[in-house]
C-alpha positions in Angstrom: 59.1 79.8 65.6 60.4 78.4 69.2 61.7 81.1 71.6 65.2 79.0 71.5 65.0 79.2 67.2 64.6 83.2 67.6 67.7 83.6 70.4 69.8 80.9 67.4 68.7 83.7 65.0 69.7 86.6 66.3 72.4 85.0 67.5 73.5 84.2 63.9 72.7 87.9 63.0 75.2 89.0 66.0 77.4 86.6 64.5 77.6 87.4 61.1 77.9 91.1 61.4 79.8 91.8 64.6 81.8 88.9 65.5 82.1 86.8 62.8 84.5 83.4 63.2 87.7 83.4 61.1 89.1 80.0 59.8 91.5 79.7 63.0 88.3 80.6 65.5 86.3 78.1 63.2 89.0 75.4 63.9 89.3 75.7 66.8 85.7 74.7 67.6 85.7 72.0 64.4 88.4 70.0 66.7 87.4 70.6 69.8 83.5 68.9 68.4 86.0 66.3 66.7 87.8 65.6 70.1 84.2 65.0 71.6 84.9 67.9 73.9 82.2 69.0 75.8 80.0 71.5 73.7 80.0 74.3 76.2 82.7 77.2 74.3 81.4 80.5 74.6 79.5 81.7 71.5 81.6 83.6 69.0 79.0 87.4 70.4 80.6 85.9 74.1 83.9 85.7 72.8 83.8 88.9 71.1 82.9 90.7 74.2 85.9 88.8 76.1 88.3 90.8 73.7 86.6 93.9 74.1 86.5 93.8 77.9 90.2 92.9 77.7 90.8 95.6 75.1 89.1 98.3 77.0 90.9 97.0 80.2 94.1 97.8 78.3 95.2 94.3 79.3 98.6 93.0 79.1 98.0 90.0 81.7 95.3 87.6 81.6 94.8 84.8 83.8 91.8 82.1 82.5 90.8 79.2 84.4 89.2 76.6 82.2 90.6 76.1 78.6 88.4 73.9 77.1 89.3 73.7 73.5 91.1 77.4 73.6 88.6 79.2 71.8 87.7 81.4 74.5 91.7 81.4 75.1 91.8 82.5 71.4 89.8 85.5 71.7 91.3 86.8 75.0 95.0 86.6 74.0 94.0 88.3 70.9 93.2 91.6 72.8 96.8 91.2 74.3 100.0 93.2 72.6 103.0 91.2 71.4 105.0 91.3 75.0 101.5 89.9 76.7 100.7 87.1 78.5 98.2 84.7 78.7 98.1 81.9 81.6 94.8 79.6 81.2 94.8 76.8 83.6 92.8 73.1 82.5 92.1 70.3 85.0 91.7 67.8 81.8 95.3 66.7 79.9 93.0 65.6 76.8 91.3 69.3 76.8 94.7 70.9 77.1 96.4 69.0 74.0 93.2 70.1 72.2 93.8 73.6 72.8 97.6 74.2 72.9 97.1 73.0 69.2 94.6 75.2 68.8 96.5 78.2 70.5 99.6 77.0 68.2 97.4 77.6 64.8 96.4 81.1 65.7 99.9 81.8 66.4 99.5 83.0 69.8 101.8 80.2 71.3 104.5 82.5 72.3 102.3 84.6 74.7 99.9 82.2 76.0 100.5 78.9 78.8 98.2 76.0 79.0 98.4 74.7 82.5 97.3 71.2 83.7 95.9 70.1 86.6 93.2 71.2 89.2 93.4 74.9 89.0 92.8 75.4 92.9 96.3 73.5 93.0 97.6 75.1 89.7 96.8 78.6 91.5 98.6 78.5 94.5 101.9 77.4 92.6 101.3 79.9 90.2 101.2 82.7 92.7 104.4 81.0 94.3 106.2 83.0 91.1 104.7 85.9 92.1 103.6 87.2 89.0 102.7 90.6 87.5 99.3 91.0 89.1 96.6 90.2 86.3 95.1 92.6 84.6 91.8 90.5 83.7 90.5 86.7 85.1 88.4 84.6 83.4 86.4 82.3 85.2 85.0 79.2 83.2 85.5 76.1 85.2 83.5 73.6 87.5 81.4 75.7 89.2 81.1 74.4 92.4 84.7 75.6 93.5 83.8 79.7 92.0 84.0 80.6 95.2 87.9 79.8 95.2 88.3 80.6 92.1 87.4 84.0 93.2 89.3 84.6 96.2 92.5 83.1 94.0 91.5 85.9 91.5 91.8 89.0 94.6 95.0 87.3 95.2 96.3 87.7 91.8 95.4 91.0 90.7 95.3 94.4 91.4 93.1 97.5 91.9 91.2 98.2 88.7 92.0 94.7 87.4 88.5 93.1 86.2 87.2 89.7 87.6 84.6 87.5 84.8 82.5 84.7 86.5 80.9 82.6 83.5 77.2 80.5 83.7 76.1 81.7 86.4 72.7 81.7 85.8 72.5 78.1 85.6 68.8 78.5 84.1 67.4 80.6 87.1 68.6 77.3 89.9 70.6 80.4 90.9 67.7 82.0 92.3 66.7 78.7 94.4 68.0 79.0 98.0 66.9 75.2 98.2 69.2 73.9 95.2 71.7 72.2 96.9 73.5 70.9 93.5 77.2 71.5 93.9 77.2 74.4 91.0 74.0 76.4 92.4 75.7 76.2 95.9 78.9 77.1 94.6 78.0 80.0 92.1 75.7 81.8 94.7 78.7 81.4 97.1 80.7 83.3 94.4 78.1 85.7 94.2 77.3 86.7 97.7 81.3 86.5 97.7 81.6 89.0 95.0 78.5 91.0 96.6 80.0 91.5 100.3 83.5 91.4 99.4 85.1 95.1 100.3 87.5 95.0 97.2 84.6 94.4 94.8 82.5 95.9 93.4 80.4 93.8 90.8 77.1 92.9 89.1 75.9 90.0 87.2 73.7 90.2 83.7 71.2 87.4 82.4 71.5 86.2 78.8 69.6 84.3 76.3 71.8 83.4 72.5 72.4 79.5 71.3 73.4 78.7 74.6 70.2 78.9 75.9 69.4 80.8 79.0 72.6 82.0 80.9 74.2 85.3 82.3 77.6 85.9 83.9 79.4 88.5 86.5 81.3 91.4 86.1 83.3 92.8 89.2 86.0 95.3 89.3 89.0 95.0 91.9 88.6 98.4 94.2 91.8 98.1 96.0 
């Protein structure tokens, strides 16, 4: 058995006992592969954890940036009470119609907004309505501007909120001081950000599962 076989098994195992998909959460991705979206959703063990964190953040505000297909979306606004709300911000129109129908199916249309459009132009507009601060961010976008996506996300919340930067492993380029690639540069920028900042304080964990070899960070707004 390949190393890659045994992480899709015990993947599958996670899966199937702890965070098995539902028909909407199985939509969801069945559309997104039928929309020829890119197959890069969080698995359904990633997603689960998203509601958890959100859950045991107590969460009523989530900001996301990078819908995708909404599954991700799905399993975030899920963790949220009835009066919550969910803003997740998409550069791609075609992504967005994917998802908002997606988001419409599991019935959490009333709580969460699919924004389109660069997010780094998205966010400053956003915080021109000066918004409850967010409880929880969700990172998942082109990687290369994570180092504005973070300094949007200090912006936008408050202290105790929770800040989640996604792939940022990028299978161990991370480590490479001499990868210039635009997603290496600009997820060790986030990094270092997230390392030196004096309102965060954060740590970032390597994964293996279906999606291969990947890992993501974790920081905590201090004040």
């Amino acid at each position: 058995m390949s190393e890659s076989q045994r992480w899709d098994d015990v993947d599958f195992y996670f899966s199937t006992h702890l965070s098995p998909d539902d028909d909407v959460l199985h939509a969801a991705l069945r559309d997104s592969e039928a929309a020829d979206l890119p197959h890069v959703s969080v698995t359904a063990p990633q997603g689960k954890l998203l509601q958890l964190l959100a859950e045991i953040q107590g969460a009523r505000t989530i900001l996301e940036i990078g819908t995708l297909g909404g599954y991700s979306t799905i399993w975030l606004a899920r963790a949220l009470p009835s009066d919550g709300r969910l803003v997740s911000l998409e550069y791609s129109p075609k992504h967005a119609e994917v998802a908002t129908r997606n988001i419409a199916r599991a019935g959490l249309d009333k709580i969460v907004e699919v924004r389109v459009g660069p997010a780094l132009d998205s966010l400053p507009h956003l915080a021109d309505e000066n918004p409850a601060p967010f409880d929880l961010v969700f990172i998942d976008a082109d990687k290369a501007n994570n180092p504005g996506y973070v300094e949007w996300a200090l912006k936008l919340t408050r202290a105790g909120s929770l800040i989640i930067v996604d792939n940022v492993v990028r299978g161990g380029r991370v480590a490479d001081a001499d990868d210039t690639s635009p997603d290496v540069r600009g997820t060790r920028a986030a990094l270092e950000l997230i390392g030196s900042h004096p309102r965060l304080s954060g740590t970032a964990i390597q994964t293996v599962g279906s999606k291969g070899y990947d890992g993501f960070a974790l920081a905590r707004v201090l004040a």
